[in-house]
KOLGU-4560 file (N, C-alpha, C; in nm, 3 decimals, padded with zeros to 5 digits):
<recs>
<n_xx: 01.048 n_yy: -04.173 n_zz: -04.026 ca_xx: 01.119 ca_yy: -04.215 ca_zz: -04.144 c_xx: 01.201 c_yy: -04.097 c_zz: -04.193 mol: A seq: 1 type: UNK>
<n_xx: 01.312 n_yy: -04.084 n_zz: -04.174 ca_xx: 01.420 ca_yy: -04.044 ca_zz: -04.275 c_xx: 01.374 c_yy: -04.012 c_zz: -04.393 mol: A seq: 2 type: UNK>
<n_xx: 01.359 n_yy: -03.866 n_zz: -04.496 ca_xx: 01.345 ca_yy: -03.823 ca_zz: -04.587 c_xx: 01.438 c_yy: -03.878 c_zz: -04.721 mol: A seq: 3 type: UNK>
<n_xx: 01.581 n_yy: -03.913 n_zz: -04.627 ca_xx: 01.663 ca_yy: -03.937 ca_zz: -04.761 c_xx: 01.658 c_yy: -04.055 c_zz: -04.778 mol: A seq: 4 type: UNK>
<n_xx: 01.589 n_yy: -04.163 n_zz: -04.729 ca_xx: 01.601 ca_yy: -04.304 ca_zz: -04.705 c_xx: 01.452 c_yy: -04.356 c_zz: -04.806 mol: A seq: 5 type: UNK>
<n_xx: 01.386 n_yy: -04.256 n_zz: -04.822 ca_xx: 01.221 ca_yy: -04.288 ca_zz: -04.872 c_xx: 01.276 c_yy: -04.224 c_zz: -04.989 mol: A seq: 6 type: UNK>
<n_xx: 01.150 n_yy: -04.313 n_zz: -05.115 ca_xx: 01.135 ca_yy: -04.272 ca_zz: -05.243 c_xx: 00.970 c_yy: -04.227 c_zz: -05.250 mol: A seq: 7 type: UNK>
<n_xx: 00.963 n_yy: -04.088 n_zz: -05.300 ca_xx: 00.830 ca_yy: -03.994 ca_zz: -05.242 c_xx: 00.735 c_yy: -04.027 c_zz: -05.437 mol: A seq: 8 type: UNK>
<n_xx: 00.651 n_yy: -04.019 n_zz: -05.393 ca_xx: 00.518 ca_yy: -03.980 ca_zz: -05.476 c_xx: 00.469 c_yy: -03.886 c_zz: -05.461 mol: A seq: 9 type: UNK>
<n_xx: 00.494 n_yy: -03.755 n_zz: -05.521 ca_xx: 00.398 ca_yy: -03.655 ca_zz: -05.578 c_xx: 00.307 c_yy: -03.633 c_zz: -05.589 mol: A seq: 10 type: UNK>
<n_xx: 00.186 n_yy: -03.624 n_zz: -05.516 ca_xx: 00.027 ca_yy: -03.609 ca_zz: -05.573 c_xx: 00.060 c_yy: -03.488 c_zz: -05.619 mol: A seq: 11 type: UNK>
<n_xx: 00.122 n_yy: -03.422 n_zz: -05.695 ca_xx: 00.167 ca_yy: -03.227 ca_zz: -05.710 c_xx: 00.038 c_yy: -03.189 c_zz: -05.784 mol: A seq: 12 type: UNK>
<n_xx: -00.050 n_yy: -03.245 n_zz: -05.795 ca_xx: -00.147 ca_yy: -03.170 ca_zz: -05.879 c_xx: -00.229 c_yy: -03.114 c_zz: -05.774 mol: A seq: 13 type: UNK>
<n_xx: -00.186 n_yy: -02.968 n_zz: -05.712 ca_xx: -00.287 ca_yy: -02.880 ca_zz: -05.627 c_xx: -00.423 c_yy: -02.829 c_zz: -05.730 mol: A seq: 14 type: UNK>
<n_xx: -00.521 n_yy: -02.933 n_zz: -05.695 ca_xx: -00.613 ca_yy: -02.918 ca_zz: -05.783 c_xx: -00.783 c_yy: -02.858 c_zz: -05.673 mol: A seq: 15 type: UNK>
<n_xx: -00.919 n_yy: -02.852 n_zz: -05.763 ca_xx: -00.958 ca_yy: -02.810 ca_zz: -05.690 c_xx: -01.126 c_yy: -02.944 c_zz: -05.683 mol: A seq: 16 type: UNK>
<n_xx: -01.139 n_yy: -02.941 n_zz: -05.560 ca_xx: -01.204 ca_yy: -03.064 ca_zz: -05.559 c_xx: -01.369 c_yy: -03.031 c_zz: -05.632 mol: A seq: 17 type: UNK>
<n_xx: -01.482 n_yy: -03.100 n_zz: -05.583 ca_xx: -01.613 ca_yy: -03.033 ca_zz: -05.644 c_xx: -01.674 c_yy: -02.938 c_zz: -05.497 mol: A seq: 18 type: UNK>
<n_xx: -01.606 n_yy: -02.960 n_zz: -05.381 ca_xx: -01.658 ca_yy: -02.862 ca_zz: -05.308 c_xx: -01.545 c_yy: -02.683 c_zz: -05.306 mol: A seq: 19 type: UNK>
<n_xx: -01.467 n_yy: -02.723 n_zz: -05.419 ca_xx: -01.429 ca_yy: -02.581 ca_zz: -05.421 c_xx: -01.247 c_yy: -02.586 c_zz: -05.327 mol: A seq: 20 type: UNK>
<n_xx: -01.230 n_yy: -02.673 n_zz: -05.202 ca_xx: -01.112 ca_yy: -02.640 ca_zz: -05.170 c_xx: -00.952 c_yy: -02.724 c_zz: -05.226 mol: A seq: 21 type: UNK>
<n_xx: -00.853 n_yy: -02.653 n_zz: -05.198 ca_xx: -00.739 ca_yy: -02.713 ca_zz: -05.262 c_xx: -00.688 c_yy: -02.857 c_zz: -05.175 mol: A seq: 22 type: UNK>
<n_xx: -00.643 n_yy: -02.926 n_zz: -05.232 ca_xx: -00.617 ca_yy: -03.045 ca_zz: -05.160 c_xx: -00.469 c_yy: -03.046 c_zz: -05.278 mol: A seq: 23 type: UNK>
<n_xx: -00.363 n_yy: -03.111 n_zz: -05.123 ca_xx: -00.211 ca_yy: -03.166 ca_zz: -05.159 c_xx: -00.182 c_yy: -03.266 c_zz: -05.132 mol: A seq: 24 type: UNK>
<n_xx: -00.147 n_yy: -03.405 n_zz: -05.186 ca_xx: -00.113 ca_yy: -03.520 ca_zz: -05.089 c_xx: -00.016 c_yy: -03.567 c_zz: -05.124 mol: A seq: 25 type: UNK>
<n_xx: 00.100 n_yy: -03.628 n_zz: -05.038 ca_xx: 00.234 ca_yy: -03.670 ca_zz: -05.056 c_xx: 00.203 c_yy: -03.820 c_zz: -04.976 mol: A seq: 26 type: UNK>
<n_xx: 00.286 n_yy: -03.950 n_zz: -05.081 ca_xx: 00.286 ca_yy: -04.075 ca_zz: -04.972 c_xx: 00.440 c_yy: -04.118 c_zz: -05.063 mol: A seq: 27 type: UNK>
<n_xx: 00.473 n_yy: -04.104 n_zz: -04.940 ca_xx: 00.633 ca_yy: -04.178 ca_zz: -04.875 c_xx: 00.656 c_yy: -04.353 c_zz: -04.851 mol: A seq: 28 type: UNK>
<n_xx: 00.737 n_yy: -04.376 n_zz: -04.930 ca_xx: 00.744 ca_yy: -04.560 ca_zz: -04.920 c_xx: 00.880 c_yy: -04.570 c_zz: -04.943 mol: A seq: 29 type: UNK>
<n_xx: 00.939 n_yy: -04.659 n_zz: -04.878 ca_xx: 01.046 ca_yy: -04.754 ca_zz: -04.929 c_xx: 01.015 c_yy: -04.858 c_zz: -05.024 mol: A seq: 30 type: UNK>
<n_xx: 01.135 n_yy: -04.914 n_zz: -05.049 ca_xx: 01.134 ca_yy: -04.992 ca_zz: -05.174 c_xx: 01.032 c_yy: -05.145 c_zz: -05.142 mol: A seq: 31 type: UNK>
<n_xx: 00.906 n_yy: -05.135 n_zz: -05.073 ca_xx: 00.835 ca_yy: -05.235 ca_zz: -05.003 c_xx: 00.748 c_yy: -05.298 c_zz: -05.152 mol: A seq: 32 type: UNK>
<n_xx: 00.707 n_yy: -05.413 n_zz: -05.094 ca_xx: 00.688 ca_yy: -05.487 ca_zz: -05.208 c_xx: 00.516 c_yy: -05.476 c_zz: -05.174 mol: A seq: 33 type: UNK>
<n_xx: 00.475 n_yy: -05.461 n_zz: -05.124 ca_xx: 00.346 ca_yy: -05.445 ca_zz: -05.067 c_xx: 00.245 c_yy: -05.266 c_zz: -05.031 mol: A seq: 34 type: UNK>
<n_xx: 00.200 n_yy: -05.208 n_zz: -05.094 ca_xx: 00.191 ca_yy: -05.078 ca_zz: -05.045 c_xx: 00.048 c_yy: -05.044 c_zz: -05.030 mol: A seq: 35 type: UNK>
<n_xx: 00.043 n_yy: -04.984 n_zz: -04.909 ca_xx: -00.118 ca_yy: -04.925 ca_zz: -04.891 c_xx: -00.165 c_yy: -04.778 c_zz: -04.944 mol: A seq: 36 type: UNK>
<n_xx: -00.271 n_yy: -04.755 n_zz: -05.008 ca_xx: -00.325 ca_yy: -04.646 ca_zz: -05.075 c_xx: -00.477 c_yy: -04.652 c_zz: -05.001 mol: A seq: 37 type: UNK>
<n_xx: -00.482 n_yy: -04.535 n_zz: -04.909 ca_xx: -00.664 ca_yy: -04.533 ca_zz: -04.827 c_xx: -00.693 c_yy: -04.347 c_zz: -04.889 mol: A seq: 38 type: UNK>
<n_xx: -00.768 n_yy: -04.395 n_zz: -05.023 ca_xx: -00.823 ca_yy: -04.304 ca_zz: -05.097 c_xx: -00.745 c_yy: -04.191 c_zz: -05.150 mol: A seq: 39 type: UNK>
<n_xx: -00.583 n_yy: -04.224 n_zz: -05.239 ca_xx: -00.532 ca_yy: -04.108 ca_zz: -05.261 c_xx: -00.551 c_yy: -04.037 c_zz: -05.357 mol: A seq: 40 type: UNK>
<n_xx: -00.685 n_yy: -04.036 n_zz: -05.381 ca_xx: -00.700 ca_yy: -03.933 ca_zz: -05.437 c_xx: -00.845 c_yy: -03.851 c_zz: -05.472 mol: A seq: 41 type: UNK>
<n_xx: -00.907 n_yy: -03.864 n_zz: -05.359 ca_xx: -01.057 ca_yy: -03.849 ca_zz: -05.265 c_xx: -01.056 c_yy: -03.651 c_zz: -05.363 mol: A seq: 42 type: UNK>
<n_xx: -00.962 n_yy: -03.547 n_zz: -05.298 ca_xx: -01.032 ca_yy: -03.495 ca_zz: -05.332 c_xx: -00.967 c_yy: -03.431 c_zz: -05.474 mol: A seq: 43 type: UNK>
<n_xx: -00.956 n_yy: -03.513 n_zz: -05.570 ca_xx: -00.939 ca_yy: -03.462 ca_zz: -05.730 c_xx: -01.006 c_yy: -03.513 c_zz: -05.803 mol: A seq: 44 type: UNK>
<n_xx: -01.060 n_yy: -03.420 n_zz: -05.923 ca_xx: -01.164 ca_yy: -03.409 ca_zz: -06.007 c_xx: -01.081 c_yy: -03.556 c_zz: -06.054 mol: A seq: 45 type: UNK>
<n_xx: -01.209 n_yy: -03.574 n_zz: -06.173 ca_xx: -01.174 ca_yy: -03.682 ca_zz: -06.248 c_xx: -01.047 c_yy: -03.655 c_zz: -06.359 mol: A seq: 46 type: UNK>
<n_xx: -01.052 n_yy: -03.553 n_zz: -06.394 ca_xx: -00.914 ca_yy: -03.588 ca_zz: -06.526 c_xx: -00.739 c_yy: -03.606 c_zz: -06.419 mol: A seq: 47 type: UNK>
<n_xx: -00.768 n_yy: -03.493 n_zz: -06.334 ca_xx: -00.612 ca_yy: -03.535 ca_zz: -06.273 c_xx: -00.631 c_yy: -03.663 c_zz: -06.150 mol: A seq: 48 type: UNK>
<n_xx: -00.743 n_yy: -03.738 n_zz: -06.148 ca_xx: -00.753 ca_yy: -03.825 ca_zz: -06.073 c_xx: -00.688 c_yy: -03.964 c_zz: -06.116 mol: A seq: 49 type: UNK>
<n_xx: -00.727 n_yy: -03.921 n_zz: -06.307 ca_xx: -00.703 ca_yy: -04.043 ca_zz: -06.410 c_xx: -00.553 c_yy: -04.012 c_zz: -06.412 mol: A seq: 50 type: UNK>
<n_xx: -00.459 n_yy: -03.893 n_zz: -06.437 ca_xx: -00.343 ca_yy: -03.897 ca_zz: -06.426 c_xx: -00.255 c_yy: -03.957 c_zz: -06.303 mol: A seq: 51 type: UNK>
<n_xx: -00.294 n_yy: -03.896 n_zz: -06.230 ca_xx: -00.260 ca_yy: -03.957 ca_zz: -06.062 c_xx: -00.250 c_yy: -04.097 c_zz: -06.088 mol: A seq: 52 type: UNK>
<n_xx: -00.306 n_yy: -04.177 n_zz: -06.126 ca_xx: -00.347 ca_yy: -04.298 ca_zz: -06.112 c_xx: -00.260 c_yy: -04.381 c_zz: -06.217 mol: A seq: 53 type: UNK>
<n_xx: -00.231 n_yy: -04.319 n_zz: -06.345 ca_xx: -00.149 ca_yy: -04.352 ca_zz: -06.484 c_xx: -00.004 c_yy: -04.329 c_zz: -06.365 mol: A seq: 54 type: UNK>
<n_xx: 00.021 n_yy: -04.227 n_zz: -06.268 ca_xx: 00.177 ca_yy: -04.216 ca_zz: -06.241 c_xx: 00.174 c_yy: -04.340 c_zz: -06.142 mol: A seq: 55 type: UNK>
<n_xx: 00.068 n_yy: -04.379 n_zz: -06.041 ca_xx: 00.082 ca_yy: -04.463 ca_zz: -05.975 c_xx: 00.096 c_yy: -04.579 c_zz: -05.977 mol: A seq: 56 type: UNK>
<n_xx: -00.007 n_yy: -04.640 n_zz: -06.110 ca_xx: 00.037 ca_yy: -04.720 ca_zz: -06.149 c_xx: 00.199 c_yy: -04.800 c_zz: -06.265 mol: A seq: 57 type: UNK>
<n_xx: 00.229 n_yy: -04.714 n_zz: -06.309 ca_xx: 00.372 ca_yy: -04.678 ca_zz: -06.345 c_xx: 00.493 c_yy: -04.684 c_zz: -06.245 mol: A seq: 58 type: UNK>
<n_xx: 00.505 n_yy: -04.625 n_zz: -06.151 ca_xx: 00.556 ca_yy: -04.596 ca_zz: -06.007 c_xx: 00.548 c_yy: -04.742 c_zz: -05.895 mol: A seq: 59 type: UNK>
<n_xx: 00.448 n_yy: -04.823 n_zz: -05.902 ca_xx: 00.427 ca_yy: -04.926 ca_zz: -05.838 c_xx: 00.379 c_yy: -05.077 c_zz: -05.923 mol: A seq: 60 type: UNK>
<n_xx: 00.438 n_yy: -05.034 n_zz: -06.035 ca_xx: 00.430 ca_yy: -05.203 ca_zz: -06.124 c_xx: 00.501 c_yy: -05.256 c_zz: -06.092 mol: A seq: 61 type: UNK>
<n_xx: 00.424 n_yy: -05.393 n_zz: -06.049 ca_xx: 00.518 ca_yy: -05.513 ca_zz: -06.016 c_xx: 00.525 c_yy: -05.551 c_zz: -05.852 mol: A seq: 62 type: UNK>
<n_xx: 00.437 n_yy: -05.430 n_zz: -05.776 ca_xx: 00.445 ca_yy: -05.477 ca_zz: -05.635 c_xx: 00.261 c_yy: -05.483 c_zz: -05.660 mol: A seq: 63 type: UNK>
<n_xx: 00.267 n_yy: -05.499 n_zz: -05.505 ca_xx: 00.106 ca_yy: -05.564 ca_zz: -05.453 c_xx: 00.072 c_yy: -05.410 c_zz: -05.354 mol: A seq: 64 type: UNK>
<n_xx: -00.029 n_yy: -05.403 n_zz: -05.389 ca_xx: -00.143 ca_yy: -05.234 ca_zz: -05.388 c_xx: -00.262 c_yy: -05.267 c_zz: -05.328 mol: A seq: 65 type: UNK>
<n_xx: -00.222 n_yy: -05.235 n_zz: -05.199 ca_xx: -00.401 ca_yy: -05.255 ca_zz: -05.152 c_xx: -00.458 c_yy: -05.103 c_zz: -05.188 mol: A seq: 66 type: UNK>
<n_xx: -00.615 n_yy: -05.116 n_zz: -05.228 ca_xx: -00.599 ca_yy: -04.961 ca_zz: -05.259 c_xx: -00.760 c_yy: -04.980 c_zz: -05.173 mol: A seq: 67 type: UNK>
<n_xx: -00.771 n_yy: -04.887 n_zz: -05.088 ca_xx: -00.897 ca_yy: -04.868 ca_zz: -05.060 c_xx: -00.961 c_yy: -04.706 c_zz: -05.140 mol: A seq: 68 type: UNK>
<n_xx: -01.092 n_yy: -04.730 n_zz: -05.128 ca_xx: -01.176 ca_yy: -04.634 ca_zz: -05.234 c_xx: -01.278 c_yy: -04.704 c_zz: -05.188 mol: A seq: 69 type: UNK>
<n_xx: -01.354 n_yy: -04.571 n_zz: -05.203 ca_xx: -01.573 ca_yy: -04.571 ca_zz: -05.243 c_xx: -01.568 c_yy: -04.580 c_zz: -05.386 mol: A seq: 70 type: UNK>
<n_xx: -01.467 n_yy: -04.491 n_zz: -05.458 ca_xx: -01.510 ca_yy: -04.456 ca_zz: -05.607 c_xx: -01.479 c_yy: -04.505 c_zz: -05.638 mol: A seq: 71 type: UNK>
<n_xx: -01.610 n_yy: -04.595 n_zz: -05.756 ca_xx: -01.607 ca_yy: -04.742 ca_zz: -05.878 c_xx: -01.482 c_yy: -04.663 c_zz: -05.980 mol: A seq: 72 type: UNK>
<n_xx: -01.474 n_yy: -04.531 n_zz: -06.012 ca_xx: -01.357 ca_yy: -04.510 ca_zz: -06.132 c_xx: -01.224 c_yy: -04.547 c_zz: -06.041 mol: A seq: 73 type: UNK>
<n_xx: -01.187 n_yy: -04.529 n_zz: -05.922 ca_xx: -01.121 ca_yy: -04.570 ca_zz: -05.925 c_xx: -01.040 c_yy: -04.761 c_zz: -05.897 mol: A seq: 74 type: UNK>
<n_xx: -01.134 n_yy: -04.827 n_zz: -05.860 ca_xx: -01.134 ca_yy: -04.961 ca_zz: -05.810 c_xx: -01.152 c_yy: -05.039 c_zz: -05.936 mol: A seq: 75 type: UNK>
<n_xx: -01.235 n_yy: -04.962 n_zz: -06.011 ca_xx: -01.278 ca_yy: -05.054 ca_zz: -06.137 c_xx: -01.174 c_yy: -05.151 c_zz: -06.197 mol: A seq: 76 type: UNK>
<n_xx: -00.996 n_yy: -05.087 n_zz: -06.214 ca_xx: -00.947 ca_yy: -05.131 ca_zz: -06.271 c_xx: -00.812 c_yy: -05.204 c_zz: -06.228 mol: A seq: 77 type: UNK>
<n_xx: -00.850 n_yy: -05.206 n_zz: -06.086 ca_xx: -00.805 ca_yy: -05.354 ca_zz: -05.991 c_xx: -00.773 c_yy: -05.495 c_zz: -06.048 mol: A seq: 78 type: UNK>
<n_xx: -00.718 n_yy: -05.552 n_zz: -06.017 ca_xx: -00.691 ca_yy: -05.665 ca_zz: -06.063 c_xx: -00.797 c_yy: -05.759 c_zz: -06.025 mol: A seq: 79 type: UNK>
<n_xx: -00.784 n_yy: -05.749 n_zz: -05.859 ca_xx: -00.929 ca_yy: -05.808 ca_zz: -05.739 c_xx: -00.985 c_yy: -05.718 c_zz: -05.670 mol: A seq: 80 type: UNK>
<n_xx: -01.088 n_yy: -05.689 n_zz: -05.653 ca_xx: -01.166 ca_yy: -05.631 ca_zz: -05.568 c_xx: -01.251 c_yy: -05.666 c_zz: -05.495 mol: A seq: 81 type: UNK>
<n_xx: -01.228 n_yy: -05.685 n_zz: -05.360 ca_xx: -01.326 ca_yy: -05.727 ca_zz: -05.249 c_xx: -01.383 c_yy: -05.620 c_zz: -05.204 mol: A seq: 82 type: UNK>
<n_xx: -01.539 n_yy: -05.670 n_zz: -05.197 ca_xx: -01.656 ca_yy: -05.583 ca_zz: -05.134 c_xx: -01.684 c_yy: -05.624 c_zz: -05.002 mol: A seq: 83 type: UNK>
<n_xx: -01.684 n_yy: -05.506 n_zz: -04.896 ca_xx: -01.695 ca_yy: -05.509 ca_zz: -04.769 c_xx: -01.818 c_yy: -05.478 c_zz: -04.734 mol: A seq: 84 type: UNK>
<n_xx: -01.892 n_yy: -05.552 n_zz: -04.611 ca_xx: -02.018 ca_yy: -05.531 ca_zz: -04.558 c_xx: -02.028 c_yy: -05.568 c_zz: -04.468 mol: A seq: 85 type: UNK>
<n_xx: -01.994 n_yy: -05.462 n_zz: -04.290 ca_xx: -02.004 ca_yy: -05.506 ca_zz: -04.181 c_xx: -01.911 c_yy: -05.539 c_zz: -04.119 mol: A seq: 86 type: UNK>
<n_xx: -01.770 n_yy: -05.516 n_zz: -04.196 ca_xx: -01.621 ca_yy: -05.597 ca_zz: -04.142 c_xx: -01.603 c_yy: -05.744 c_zz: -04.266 mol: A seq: 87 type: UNK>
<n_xx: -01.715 n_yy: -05.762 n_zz: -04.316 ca_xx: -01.677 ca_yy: -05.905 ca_zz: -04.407 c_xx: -01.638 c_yy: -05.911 c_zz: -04.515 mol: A seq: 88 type: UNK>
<n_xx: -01.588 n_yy: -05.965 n_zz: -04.614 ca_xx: -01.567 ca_yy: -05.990 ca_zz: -04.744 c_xx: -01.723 c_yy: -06.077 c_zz: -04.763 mol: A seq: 89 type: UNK>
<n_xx: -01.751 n_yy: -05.982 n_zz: -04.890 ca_xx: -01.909 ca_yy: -06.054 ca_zz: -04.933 c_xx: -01.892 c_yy: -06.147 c_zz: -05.088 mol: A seq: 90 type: UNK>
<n_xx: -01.795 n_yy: -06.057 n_zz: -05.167 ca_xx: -01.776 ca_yy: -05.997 ca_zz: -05.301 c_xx: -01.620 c_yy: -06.029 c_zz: -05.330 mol: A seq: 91 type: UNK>
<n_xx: -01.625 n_yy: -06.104 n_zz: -05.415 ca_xx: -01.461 ca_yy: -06.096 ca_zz: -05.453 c_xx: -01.441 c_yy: -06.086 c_zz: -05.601 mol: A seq: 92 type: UNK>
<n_xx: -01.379 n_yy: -06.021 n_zz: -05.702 ca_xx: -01.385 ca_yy: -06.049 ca_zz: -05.844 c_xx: -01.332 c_yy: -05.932 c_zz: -05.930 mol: A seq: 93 type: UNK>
<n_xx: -01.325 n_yy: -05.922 n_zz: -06.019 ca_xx: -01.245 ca_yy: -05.824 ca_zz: -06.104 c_xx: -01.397 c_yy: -05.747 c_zz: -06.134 mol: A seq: 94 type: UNK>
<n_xx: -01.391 n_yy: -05.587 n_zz: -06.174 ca_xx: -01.528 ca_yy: -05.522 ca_zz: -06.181 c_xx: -01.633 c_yy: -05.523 c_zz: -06.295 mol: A seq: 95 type: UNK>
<n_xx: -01.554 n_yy: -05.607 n_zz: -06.386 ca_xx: -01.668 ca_yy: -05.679 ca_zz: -06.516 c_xx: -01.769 c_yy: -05.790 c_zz: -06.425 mol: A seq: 96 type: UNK>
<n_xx: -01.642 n_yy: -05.872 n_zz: -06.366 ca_xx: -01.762 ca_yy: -06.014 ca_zz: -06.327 c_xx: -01.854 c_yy: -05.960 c_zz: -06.208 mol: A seq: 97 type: UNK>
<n_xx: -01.767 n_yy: -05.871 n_zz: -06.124 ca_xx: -01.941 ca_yy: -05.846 ca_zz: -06.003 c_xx: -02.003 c_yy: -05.753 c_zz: -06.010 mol: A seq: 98 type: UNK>
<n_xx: -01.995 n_yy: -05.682 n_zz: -06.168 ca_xx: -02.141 ca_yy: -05.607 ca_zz: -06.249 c_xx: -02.195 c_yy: -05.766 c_zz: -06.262 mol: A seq: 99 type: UNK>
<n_xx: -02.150 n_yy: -05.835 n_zz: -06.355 ca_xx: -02.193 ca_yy: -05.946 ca_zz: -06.420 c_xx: -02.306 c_yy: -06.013 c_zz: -06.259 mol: A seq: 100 type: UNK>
<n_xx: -02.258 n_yy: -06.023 n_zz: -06.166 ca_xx: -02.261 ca_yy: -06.129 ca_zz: -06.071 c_xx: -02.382 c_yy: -06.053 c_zz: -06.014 mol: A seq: 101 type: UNK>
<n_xx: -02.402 n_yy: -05.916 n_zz: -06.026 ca_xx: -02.524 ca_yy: -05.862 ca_zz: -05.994 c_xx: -02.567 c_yy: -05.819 c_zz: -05.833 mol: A seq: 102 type: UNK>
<n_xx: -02.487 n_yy: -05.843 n_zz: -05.765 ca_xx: -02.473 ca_yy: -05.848 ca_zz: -05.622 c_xx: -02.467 c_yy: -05.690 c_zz: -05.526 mol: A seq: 103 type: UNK>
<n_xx: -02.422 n_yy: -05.666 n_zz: -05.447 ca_xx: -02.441 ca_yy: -05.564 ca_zz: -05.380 c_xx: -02.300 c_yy: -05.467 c_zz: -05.450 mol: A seq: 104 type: UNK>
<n_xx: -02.173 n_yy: -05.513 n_zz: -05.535 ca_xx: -02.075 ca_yy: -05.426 ca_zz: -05.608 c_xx: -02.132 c_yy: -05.386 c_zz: -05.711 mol: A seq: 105 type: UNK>
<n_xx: -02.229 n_yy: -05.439 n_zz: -05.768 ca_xx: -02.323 ca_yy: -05.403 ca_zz: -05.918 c_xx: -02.438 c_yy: -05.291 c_zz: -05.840 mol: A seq: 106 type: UNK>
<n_xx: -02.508 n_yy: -05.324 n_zz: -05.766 ca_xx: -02.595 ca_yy: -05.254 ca_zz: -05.712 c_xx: -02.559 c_yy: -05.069 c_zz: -05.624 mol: A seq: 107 type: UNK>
<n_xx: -02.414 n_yy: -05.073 n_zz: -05.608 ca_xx: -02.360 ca_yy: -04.979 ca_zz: -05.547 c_xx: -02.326 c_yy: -04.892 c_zz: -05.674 mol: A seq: 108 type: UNK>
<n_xx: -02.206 n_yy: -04.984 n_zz: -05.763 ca_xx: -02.196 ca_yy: -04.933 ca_zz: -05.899 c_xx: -02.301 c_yy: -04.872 c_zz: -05.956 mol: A seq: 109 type: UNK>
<n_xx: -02.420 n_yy: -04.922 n_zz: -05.974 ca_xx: -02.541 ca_yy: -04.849 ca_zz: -06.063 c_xx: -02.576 c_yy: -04.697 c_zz: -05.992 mol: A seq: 110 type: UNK>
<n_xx: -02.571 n_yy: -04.711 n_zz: -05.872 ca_xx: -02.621 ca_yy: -04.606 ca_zz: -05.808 c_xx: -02.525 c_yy: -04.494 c_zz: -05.803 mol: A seq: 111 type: UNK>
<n_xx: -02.394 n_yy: -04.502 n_zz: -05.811 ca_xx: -02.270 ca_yy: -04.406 ca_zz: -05.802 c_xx: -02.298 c_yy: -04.392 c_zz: -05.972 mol: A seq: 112 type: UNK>
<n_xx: -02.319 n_yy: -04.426 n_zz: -06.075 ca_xx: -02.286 ca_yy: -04.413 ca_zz: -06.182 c_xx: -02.424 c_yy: -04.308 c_zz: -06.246 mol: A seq: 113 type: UNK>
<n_xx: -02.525 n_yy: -04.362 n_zz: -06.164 ca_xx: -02.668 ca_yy: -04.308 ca_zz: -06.177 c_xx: -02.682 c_yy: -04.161 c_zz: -06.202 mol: A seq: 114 type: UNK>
<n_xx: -02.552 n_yy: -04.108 n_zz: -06.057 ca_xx: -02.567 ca_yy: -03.999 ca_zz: -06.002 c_xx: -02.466 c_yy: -03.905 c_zz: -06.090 mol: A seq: 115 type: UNK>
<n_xx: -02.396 n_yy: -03.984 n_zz: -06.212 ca_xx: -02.304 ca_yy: -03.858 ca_zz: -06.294 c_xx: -02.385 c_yy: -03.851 c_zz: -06.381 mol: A seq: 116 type: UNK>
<n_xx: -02.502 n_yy: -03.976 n_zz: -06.436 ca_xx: -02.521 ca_yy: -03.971 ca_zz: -06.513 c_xx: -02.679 c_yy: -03.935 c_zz: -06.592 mol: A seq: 117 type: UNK>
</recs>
């Protein structure tokens, strides 16, 4: 892909993760109506993780975001979120109803949340 042809996203926050090293990430898209995100933003703390996420979502309103993630802060506030187990969709629902629904996205949730807290 042509540099001058792509409109770039900035991860510019050289931040430092909880194991201590620096992490930089850049993702490159055309004007696509559809865009993939596989964990961009794995290794930043939580406050510039929440910024990252305020530019991304800003930056990509109005198209369709697959976003893959482990971390409930960041999936939580998905529109849909499907839970995977084995290759399958188990779990489908926004992250109020499959706390609510009690299932293996509630049961993962408790345990990631357990561990900040």
């Amino acid at each position: 892909m042509r540099r001058s042809s792509a409109r770039s996203l900035r991860m510019d926050s050289t931040s430092r993760s909880d194991s201590g090293s620096g992490s930089r990430s850049r993702v490159y898209f055309r004007e696509a109506s559809f865009v993939i995100l596989d964990e961009p933003t794995a290794a930043l703390d939580a406050r510039p993780e929440e910024d990252q996420f305020d530019r991304i979502r800003a930056l990509l309103a109005g198209r369709s975001v697959l976003l893959i993630s482990h971390r409930f802060s960041t999936v939580r506030h998905a529109d849909r979120i499907h839970v995977l187990e084995r290759g399958s969709i188990i779990e489908t629902g926004a992250h109020d109803d499959l706390v609510a629904d009690d299932g293996l996205y509630a049961e993962l949730f408790r345990a990631q949340a357990a561990a900040y807290g």
